[in-house]
SELUMKOL-175537 format. One record per residue (C-alpha): residue in three letters; x, y, z. Coordinates in steps of 0.1 Angstrom, whole numbers, plus 5000, padded with zeros to 4 digits. Example, Ala and Ser with C-alpha at 12.3 -4.5 7.8 and 13.67 -1.06 7.14 Angstrom:
# SELUMKOL-175537
ALA512349555078 SER513749895071 
# end
This chain:
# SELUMKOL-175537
UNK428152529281 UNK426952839294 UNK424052769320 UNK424852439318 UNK425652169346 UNK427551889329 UNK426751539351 UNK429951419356 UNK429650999365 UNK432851069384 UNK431551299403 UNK432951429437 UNK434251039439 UNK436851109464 UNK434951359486 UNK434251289520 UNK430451219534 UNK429151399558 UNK425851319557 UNK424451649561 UNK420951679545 UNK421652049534 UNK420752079498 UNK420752379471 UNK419652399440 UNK422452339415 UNK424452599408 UNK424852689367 UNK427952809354 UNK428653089325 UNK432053169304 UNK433253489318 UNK436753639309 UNK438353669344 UNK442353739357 UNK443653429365 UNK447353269377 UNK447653159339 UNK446553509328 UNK443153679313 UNK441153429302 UNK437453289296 UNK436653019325 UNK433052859336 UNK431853069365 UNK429552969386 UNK426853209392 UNK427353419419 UNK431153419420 UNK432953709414 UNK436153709389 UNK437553889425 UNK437253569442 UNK440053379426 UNK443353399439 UNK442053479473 UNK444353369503 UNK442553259536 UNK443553609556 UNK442053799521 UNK438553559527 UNK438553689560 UNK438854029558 UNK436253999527 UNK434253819556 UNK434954039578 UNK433554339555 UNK430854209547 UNK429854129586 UNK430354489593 UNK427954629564 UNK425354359582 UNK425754419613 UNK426554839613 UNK430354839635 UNK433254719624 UNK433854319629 UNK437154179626 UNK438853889615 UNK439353719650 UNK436453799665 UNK434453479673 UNK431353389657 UNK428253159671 UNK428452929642 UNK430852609653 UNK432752399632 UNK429952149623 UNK427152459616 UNK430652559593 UNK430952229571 UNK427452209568 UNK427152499553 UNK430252429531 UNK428952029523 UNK425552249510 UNK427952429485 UNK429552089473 UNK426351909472 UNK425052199442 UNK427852169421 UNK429451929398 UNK433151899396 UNK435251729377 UNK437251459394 UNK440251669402 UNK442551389418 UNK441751089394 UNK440451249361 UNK439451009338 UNK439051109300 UNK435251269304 UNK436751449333 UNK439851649312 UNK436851699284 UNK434751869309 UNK437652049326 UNK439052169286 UNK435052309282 UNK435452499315 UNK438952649301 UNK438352649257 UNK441552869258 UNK443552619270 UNK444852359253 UNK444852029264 UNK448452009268 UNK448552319287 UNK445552219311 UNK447651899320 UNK450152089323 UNK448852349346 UNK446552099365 UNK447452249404 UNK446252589390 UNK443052409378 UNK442552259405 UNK442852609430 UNK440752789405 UNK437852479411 UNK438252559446 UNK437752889447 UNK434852929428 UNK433852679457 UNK435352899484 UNK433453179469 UNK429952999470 UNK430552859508 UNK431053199520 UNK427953289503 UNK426152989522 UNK427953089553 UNK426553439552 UNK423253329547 UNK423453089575 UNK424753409599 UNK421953639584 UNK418953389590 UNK419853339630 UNK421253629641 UNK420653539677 UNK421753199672 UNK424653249645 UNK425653589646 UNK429153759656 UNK429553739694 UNK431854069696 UNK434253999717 UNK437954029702 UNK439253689714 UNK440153409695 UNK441453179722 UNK438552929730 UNK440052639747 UNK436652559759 UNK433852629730 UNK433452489697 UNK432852819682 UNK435352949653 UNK436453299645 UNK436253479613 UNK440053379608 UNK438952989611 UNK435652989589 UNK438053159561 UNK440452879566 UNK437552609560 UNK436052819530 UNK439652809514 UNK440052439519 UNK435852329516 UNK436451969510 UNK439351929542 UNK436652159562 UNK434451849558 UNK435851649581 UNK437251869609 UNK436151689639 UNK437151359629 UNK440751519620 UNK440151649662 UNK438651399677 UNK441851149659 UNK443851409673 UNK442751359710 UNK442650949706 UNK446450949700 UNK447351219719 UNK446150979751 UNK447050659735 UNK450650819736 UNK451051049765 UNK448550949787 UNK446151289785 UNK444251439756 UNK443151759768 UNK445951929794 UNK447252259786 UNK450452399783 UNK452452079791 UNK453951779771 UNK450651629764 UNK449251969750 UNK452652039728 UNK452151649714 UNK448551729707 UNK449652069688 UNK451851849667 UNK450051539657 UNK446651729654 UNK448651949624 UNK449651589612 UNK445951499614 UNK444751739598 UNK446951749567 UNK446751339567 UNK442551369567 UNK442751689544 UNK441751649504 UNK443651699480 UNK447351729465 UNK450451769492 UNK450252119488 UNK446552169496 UNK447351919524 UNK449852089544 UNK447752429533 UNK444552349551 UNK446952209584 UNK448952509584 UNK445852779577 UNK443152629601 UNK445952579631 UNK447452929627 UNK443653109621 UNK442752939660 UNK445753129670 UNK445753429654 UNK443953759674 UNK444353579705 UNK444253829737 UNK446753609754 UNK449853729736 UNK452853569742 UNK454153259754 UNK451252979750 UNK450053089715 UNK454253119703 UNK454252769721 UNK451452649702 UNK452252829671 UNK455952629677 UNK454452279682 UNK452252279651 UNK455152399622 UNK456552089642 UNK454151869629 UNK453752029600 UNK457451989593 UNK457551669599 UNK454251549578 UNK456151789545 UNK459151589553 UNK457451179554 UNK454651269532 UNK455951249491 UNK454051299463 UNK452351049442 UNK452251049404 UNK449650959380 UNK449850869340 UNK447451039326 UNK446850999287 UNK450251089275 UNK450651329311 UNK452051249343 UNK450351449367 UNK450451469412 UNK447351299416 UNK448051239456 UNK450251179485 UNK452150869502 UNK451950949539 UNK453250799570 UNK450450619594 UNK449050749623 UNK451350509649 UNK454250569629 UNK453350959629 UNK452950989666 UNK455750749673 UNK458250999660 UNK456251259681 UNK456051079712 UNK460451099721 UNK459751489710 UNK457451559734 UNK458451389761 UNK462151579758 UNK460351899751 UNK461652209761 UNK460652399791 UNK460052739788 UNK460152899825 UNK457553229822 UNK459053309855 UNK462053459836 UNK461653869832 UNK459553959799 UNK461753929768 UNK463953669781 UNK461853319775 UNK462653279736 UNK466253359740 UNK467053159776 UNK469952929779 UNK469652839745 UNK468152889708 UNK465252679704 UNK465352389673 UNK462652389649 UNK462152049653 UNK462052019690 UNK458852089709 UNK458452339740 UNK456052319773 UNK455252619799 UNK453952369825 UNK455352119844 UNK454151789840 UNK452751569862 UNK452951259839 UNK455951069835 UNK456850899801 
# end
């Protein structure tokens, strides 16, 4: 199959549609012997990706971002430095990279689909492909990760003016749409949740003021709801398995926190609020079997709805925990009382009443 693009009918069935008109020319693959999860073996690369590129965790993408900003631009760049690029130049960058590949249906494989996927992997067997099929999957994505940050680049290099790194070491951006190194190598690990990022925000805010009555406060109960259910958003509008789910919620949330210049309580008030969403979508959300063949593979998730979601939220936030920053340094995290994981905090006093 080297060099060649099988057309999959399935194809990409359950990705979401962004509309963007961003096209590539498709993308051909080659056998290459590469260090995987499941050991050396041959796998279809696609051309451009590096054997390097699998296995890489979101932080590794953004340093490897990060580097290869720095040989661009000549002075070092870090990972939480912001770029010019927002969200939506982001996933259309990334939807360009779907759009010039062909996958395999990786949640609902039909029989063409395990054929393809046992060409891309001829040392596999077929038992031990079904077997392994949450490996297959995150090697798929990679190889995908890999050829978004190469769009991504490409989109920086072409605009400098427009797109490049804005150097300023501050990833707190309450009031831009712009996203750091640390949240572009969130979306490229997660391509097909990166998709739909502001509709997973902008679901966020309508329940947020459905429920408390203000979507975009900071610092109070509103904000530490909005923490919460936006994780809950996001993993519930993410692609994918449980695992890839909670993944994307709990990478892209922590990357808009991480660097920030305002150390301290709000981002350990925020970082708090989202692991309570996120604990609460790993503990409603269950996984969802398919029969596949002679298999029984995850194939997806049963999750709560959005009203039942932020119902549970809603008693949490309004009892949330006040955190006084008047106390002396050192003192907030440890006053009165341990704080639960599965209660929510606040720093601000709020005017609304619940």
């Amino acid at each position: 199959m080297a060099g060649i693009l099988l057309v999959n009918s399935c194809r990409n069935a359950l990705l979401p549609d962004t509309g963007s008109s961003a096209k590539l020319k498709p993308v051909g693959t080659s056998l290459k012997t590469v260090a995987t999860p499941l050991g050396e073996m041959r796998v279809a690369m696609y051309d451009g990706v590096e054997a390097s590129d699998i296995g890489l965790t979101f932080e590794d993408r953004a340093e490897k971002l990060a580097s290869l900003l720095s040989e661009q631009y000549g002075r070092a760049v870090s990972p939480n430095m912001r770029t010019a690029m927002t969200g939506e130049n982001t996933s259309d960058l990334i939807q360009a990279a779907v759009d010039s590949v062909q996958l395999p249906d990786l949640l609902e494989p039909t029989e063409e689909d395990i054929l393809r996927v046992c060409e891309d992997f001829p040392d596999l067997t077929e038992e031990e492909i079904m077997n392994e099929w949450e490996t297959i999957q995150d090697i798929y994505l990679d190889q995908l990760s890999a050829l978004s940050m190469r769009n991504v680049l490409t989109g920086i290099y072409e605009d400098p003016a427009a797109r490049g790194v804005k150097f300023e070491d501050d990833a707190v951006f309450y009031n831009s749409n712009n996203v750091t190194i640390y949240e572009i190598a969130a979306m490229l690990c997660y391509p097909f949740s990166a998709l739909t990022l502001v509709k997973q925000r902008d679901k966020a805010y309508e329940l947020t003021l459905k429920y408390m009555g203000a979507a975009k406060r900071t610092d109070d109960k509103s904000d530490a709801f909005r923490h919460a259910i936006l994780c809950i958003t996001m993993a519930k509008e993410g692609w994918g398995l449980k695992k890839h789910k909670l993944g994307w919620a709990a990478a892209f949330s922590t990357a808009h926190e991480a660097g920030s210049k305002y150390e301290g309580t709000p981002s350990e008030m925020d970082l708090h609020n989202n692991n309570v969403g996120l604990r609460y979508y790993d503990s409603a959300a269950s996984k969802k079997y398919t029969k596949i063949l002679w298999f029984k593979i995850e194939t997806g998730v049963s999750e709560p709805s959005y009203d039942t979601a932020a119902k549970a939220m809603k008693p949490k936030a309004v009892n949330a925990y006040f955190v006084d920053r008047a106390l002396p340094a050192g003192t907030a995290k440890t006053q009165i009382r341990a704080i639960h994981a599965d209660e929510m905090v606040y720093i601000i006093p709020d005017a609304n009443t619940y």
